[in-house]
N, CA, C and O of each residue as an XYZ file, in Angstrom:
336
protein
N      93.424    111.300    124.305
C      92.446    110.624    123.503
C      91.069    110.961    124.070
O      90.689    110.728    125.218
N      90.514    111.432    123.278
C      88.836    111.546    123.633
C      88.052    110.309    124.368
O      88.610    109.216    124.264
N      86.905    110.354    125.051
C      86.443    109.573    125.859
C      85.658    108.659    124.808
O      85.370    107.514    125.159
N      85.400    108.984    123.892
C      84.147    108.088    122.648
C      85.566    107.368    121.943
O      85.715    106.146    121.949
N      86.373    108.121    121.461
C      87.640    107.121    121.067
C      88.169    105.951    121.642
O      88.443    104.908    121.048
N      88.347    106.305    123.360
C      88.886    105.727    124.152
C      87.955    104.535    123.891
O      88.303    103.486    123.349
N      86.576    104.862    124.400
C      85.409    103.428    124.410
C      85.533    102.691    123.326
O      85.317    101.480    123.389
N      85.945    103.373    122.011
C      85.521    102.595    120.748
C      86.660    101.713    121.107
O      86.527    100.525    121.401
N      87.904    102.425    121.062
C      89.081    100.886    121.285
C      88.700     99.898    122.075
O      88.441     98.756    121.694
N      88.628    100.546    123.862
C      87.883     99.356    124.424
C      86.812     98.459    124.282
O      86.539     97.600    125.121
N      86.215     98.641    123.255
C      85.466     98.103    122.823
C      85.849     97.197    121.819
O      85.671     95.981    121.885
N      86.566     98.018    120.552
C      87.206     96.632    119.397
C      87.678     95.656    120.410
O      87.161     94.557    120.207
N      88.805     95.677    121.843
C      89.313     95.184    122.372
C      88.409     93.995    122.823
O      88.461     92.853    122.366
N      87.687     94.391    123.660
C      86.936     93.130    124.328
C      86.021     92.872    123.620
O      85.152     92.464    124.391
N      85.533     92.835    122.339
C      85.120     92.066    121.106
C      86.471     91.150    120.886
O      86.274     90.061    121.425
N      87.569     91.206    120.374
C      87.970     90.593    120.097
C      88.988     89.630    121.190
O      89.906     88.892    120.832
N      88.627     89.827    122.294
C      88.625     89.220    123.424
C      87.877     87.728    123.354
O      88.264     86.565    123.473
N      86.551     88.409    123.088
C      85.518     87.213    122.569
C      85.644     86.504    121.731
O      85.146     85.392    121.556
N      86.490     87.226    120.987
C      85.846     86.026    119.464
C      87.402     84.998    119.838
O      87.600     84.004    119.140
N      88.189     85.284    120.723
C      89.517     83.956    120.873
C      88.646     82.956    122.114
O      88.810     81.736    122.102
N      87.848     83.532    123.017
C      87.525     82.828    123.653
C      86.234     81.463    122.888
O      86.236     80.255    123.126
N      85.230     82.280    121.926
C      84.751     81.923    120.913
C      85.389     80.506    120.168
O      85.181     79.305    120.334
N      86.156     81.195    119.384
C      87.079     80.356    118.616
C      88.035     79.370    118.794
O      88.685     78.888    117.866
N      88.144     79.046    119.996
C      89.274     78.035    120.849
C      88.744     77.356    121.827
O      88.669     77.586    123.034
N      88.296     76.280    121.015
C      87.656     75.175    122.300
C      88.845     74.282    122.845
O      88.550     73.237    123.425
N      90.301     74.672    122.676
C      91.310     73.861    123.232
C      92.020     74.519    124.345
O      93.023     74.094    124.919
N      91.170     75.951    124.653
C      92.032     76.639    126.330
C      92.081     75.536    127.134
O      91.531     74.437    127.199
N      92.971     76.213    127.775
C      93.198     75.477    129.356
C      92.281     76.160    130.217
O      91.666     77.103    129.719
N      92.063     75.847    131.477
C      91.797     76.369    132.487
C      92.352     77.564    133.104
O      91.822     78.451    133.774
N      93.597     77.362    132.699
C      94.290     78.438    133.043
C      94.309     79.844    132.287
O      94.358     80.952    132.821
N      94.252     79.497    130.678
C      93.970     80.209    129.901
C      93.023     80.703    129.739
O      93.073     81.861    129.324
N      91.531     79.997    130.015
C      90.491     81.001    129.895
C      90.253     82.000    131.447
O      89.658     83.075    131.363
N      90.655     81.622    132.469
C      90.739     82.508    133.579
C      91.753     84.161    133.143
O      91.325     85.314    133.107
N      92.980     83.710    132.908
C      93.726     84.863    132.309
C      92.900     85.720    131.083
O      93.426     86.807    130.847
N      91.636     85.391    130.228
C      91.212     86.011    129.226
C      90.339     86.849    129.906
O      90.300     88.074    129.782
N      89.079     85.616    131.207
C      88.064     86.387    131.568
C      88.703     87.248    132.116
O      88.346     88.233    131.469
N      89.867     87.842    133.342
C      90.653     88.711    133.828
C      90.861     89.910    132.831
O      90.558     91.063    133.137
N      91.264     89.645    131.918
C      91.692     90.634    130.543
C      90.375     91.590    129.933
O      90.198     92.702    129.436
N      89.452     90.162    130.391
C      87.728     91.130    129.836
C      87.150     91.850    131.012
O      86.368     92.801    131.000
N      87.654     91.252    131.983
C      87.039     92.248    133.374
C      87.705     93.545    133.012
O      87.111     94.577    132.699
N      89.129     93.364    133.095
C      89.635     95.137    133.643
C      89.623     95.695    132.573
O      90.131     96.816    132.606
N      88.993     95.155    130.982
C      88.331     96.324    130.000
C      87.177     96.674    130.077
O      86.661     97.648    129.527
N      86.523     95.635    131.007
C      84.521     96.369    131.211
C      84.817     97.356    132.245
O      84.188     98.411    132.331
N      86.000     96.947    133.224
C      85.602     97.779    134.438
C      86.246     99.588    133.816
O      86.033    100.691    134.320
N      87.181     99.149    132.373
C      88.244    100.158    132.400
C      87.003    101.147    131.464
O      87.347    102.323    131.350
N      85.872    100.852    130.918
C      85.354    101.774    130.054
C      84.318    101.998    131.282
O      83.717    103.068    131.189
N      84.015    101.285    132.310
C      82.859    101.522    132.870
C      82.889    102.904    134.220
O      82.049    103.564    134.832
N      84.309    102.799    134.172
C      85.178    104.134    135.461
C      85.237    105.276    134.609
O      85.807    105.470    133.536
N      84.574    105.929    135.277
C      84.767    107.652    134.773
C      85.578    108.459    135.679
O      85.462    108.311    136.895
N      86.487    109.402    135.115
C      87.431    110.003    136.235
C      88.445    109.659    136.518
O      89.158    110.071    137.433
N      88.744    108.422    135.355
C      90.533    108.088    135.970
C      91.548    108.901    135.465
O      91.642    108.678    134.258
N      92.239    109.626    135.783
C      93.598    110.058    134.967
C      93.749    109.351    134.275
O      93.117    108.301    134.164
N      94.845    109.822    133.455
C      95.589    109.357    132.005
C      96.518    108.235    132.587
O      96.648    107.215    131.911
N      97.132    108.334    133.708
C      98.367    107.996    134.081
C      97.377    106.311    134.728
O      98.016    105.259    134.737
N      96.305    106.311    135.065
C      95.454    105.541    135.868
C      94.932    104.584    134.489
O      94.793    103.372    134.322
N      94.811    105.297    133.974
C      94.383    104.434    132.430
C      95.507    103.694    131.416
O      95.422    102.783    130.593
N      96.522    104.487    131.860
C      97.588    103.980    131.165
C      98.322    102.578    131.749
O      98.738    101.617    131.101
N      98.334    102.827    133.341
C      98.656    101.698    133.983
C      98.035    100.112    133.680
O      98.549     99.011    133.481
N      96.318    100.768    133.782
C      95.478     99.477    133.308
C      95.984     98.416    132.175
O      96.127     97.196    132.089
N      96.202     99.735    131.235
C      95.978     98.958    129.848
C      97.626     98.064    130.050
O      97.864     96.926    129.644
N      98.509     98.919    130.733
C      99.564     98.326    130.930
C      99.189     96.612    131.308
O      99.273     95.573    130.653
N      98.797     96.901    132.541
C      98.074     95.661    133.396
C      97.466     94.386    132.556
O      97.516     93.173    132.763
N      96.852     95.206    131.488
C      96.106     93.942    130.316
C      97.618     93.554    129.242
O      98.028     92.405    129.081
N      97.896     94.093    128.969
C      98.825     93.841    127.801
C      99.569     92.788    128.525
O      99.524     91.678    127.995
N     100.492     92.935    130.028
C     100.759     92.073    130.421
C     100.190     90.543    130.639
O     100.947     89.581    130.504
N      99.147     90.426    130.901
C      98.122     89.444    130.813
C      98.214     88.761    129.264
O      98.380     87.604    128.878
N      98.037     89.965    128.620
C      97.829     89.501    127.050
C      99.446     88.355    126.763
O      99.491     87.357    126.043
N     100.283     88.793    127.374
C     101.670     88.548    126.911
C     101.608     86.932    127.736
O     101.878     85.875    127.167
N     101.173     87.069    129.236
C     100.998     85.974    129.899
C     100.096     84.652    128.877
O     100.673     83.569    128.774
N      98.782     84.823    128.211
C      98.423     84.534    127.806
C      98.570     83.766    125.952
O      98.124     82.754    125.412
N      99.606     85.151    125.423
C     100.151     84.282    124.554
C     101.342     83.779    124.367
O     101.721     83.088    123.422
N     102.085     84.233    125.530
C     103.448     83.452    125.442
C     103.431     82.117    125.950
O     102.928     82.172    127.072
N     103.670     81.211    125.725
C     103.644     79.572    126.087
C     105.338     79.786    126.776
O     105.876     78.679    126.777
N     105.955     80.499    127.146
C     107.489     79.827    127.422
C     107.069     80.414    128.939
O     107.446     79.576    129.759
N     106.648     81.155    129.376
C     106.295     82.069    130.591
C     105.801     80.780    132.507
O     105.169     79.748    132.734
N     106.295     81.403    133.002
C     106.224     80.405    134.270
C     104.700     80.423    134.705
O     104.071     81.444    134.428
N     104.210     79.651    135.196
C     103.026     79.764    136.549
C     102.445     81.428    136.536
O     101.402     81.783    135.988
N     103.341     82.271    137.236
C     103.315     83.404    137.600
C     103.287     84.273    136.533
O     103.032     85.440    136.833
N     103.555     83.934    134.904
C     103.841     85.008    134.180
C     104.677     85.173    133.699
O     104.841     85.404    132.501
N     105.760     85.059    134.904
C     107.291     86.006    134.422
C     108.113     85.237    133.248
O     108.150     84.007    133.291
N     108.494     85.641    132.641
C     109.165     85.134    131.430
C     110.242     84.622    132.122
O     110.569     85.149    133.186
N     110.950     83.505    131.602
C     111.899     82.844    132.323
C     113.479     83.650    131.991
O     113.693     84.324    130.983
N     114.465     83.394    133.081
C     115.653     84.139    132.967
C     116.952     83.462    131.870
O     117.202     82.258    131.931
N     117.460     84.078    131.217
C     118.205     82.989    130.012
C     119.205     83.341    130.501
O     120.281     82.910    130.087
């Protein structure tokens, strides 16, 4: 993916980062910490020049997880989805 592509996603991304933080005056504490986290490592992820693919891929990995932490309600303390 091209580097202006790459930014534009990261960019729709942490726009619409904003507009849940925006739009939801009923977070938790916990929840808006996990969002600002999610908006850091997309400012920091458009703001690094020079990462490999494999370095970029991890990140976004890194957020999605967060994302999942964030909208799954069944998920422990830590994240981890519970064992059935």
């Amino acid at each position: 993916m091209s580097r202006v592509k790459q930014n534009r996603v990261i960019d729709n991304a942490i726009r619409s980062i904003a507009v849940i933080t925006q739009n939801q005056c009923s977070l938790s504490e916990t929840d808006l910490k996990v969002i600002a986290e999610v908006s850091s490592r997309l400012q920091l992820l458009k703001k690094k020049k020079g990462k490999t693919n494999e370095q970029i891929c991890q990140e976004i990995v890194n957020v999605v997880l967060l994302l999942i932490r964030f909208f799954s309600k069944d998920c422990n303390d830590d994240g981890q989805m519970p064992k059935l």
